[in-house]
N, C-alpha and C positions, 0 to 999 in steps of 0.2 A: 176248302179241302182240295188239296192238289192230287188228282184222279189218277195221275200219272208214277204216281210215286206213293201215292195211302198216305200222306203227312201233310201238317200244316203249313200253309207257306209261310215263307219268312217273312211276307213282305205283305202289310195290310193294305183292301181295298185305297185306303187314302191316300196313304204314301205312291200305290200305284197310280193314279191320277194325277198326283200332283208332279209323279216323272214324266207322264205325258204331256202334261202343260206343257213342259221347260221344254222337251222335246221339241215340241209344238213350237213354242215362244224361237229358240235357236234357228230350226228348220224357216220358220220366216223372215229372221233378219239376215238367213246366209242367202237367201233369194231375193234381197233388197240389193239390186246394184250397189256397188260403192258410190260411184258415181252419185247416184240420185240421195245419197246419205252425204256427202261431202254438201251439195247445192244448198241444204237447210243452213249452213253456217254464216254464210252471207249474210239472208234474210235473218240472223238473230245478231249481227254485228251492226247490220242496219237500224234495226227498234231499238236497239241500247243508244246507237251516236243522238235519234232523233228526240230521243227521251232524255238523254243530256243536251240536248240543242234548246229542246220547251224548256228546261230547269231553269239554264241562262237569259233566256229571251223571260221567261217570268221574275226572276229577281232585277233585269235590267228595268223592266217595265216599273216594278213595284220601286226601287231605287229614285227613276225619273219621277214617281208621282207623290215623292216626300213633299211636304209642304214644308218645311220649316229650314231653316239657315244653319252652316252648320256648327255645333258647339261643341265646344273642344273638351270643356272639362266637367261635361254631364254624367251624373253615375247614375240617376233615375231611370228605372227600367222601363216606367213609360210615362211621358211625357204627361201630365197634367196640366188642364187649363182651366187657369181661377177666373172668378168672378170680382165682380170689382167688391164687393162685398166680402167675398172671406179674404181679400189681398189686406180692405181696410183692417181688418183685425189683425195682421200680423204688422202691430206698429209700436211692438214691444210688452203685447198681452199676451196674445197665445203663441206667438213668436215674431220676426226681425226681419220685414224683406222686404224691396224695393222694386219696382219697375219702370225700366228702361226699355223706349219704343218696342213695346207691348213681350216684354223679354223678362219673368218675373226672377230674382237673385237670392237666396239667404244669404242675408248679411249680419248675421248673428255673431259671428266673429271679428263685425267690426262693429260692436256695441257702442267703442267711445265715439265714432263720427254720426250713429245713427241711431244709439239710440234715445230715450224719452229723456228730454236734455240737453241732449249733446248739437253741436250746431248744425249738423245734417238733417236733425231728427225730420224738418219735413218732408223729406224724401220716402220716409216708412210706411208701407200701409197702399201706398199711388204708385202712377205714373207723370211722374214730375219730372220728363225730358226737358222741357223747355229750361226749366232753370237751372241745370248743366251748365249751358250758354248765357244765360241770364243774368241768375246770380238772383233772380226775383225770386221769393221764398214765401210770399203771398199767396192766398187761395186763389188767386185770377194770375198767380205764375207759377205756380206747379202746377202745370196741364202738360197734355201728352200731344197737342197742335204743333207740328215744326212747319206748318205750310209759310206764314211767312219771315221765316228767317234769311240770309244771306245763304251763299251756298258754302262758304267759308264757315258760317257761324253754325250750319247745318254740319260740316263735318268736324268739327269739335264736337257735338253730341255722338255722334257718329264714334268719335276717337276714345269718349265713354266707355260707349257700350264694350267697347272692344276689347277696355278696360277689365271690365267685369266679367268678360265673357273669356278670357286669359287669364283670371284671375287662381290663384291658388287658395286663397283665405274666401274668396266668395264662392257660391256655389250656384246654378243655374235650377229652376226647380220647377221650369214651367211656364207658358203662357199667358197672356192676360185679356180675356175674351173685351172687343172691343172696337176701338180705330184698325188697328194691327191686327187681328185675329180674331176667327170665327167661334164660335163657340165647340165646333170641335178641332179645332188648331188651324183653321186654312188659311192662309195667309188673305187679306182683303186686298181690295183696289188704292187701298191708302196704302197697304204694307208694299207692295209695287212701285208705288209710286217713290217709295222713302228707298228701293232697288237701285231707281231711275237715279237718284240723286247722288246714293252713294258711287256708281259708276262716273257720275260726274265729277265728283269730287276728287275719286281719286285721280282721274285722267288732270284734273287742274292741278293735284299735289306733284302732280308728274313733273307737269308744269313749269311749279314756281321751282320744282329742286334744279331741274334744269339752267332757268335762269339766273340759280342763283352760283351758278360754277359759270355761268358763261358772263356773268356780272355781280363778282363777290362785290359785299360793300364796304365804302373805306374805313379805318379806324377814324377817331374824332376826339378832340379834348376842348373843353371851353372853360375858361377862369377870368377871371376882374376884366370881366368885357372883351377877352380878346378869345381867340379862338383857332385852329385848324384840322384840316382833314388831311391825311397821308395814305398811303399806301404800302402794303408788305407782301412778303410771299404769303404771308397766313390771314391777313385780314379778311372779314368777312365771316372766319370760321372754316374759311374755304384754302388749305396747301394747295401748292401748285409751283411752277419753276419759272413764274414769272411775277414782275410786279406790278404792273401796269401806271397807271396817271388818274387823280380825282375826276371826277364830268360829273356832272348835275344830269339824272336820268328822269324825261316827264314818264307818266304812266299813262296809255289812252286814257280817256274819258275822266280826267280825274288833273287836278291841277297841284296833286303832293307830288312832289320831286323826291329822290332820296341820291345820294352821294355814292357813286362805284367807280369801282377801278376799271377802265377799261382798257384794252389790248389790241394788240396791232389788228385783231380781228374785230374786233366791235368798234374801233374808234371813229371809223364813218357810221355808224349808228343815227339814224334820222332822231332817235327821241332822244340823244347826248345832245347836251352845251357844256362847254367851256367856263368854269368859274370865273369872274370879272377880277384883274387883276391880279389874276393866276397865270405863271409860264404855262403853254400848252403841253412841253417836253418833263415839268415837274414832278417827282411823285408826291410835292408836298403843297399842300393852301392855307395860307394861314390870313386870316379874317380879324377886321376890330368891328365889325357888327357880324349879327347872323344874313347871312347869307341867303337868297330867297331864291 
C-alpha cells in the first residue's frame, strides 16, 4: 500500500528487487575501469592459442606413434590382427586371403590365381613370402623367413607386396600376428629389420637405374654360329643423342661380363675391355664364336 497516495502500487515487491539488482549489476561494471576490462582479453586469447598448441602437439605425437606402414587402399575402420589360425581358414572356406611379410589381403577377387585349384592356391590361408621369389610352393617354401635371400631377391618380394598394397582388385584387411607383428599390430625386431632392407634396396635400385643410362647395353643377334653386338641411339632401352662403341664391362666381385655402349665419358672406365678383333672406333662386333 503506497501511504503516500491510499493506492496499490504498480510495481510488485519482486519486480522491485529485481530493478535493484540490475541497478546494482550496471552501477558495478560502470566502476570497473575500462582499462582493467580490456586486460582480461589477452589472458583468454592466450588459453585458446595454448589449447590449440596441446591439440597439435597431441595428434603429432599420436601420428608418430603409429606402428604400421602406410596403405594406400585400406577402407577398414580398424585395423585387425589375425592369428595364424583364422588366416588358415580363409583359403577359400570361410573366405580368400593371402599374407604378404606379415600384411594380410582379400583376394577373393582374384579366385582364379588363388583359389582351391588354381595355381596360386598355395599362397591362401599363410604367409608364403618366400616363394614370391622362389617359385617353391612346398610346405618348407611357403614360409614368411626372407632372412637369407639376396637383397635383390629380397626386393622382388618387396616389389609384391607393393603389388597388393597398390592394388585395386585386392584389398588390405589386416595384420598377421607373428615374425612381422605383435599381437596387437606393433611392428617386431624382424619387421625392422625387413625396414633396413627395404632402404637398402631401394638406394641399390637407384643404383642399377643410374648405371644403366650411364652404360646402356648393346643390341646383340647370334645365328648358324655367327654373331654380333652394335650399338644405337636407343639400345639398351635407354634414348639418348649419342651412340657410343660395344666394351665388355667386368662387374666387381663376380667374373659375368655383360656388352655396353660406352661414351667418350666412360670409355677410360677401368672395368671396360675392348672386344678382341673389334675396331676400338666401331659401333659394331661381329663374332664367329661367343665371345667371353
Amino acid at each position: 500500500l503506497d501511504s503516500s497516495r491510499g493506492k496499490m502500487s504498480d510495481t510488485n515487491p519482486r519486480q522491485r528487487t529485481n530493478t535493484k539488482r540490475r541497478e546494482s549489476s550496471n552501477e558495478f561494471k560502470q566502476n570497473i575501469p575500462a582499462s582493467s576490462r580490456s586486460k582480461r582479453w589477452p589472458s583468454v586469447i592466450m588459453f585458446m592459442i595454448v589449447c590449440i598448441a596441446m591439440s597439435l602437439l597431441f595428434a603429432f605425437v599420436m601420428n608418430r606413434n603409429k606402428e604400421s606402414i602406410s596403405i594406400g587402399n585400406s577402407d577398414v575402420p580398424s585395423i585387425k590382427v589375425w592369428t595364424r589360425a583364422e588366416l588358415a581358414r580363409q583359403n577359400g572356406t570361410d573366405g580368400l586371403c593371402i599374407a604378404i611379410i606379415g600384411h594380410v589381403f582379400d583376394v577373393k577377387k582374384g579366385e582364379r590365381h588363388y583359389g582351391p585349384g588354381a595355381g596360386y592356391h598355395g599362397f591362401s590361408g599363410r604367409d608364403g613370402s618366400k616363394a614370391f621369389v622362389t617359385g617353391d610352393f612346398s610346405e618348407s617354401g611357403l614360409v614368411d623367413d626372407l632372412r637369407n635371400l639376396t637383397l635383390t631377391e629380397f626386393g622382388e618380394v618387396w616389389k609384391w607386396f607393393e603389388f597388393f598394397n597398390t592394388s585395386t582388385t585386392y584389398r588390405f584387411v589386416g595384420y598377421l600376428e607373428g615374425k612381422y607383428f605383435s599381437s596387437t599390430g606393433r611392428k617386431t625386431g624382424e619387421y625392422r629389420w625387413v625396414e633396413q632392407q627395404v632402404g637398402a634396396f631401394k638406394r641399390q635400385a637407384a643404383k642399377d637405374e643410374e648405371d644403366r643410362h650411364r652404360y646402356p647395353l648393346c643390341n646383340s643377334r647370334w645365328a648358324q654360329g655367327r654373331g654380333e653386338v652394335w650399338c644405337s641411339k636407343d639400345s639398351g632401352g635407354i634414348s639418348r643423342n649419342w651412340v657410343g662403341v660395344p666394351r665388355k664391362r667386368f662387374v666387381a666381385g663376380s667374373s659375368d661380363t655383360s656388352c655396353i655402349c660406352a661414351s667418350e665419358d666412360t670409355m677410360a672406365d677401368g672395368s671396360l675391355r675392348l672386344y678382341d678383333d673389334c675396331p676400338a672406333d666401331s659401333p659394331r662386333c661381329s663374332f664367329t664364336t661367343q665371345p667371353k
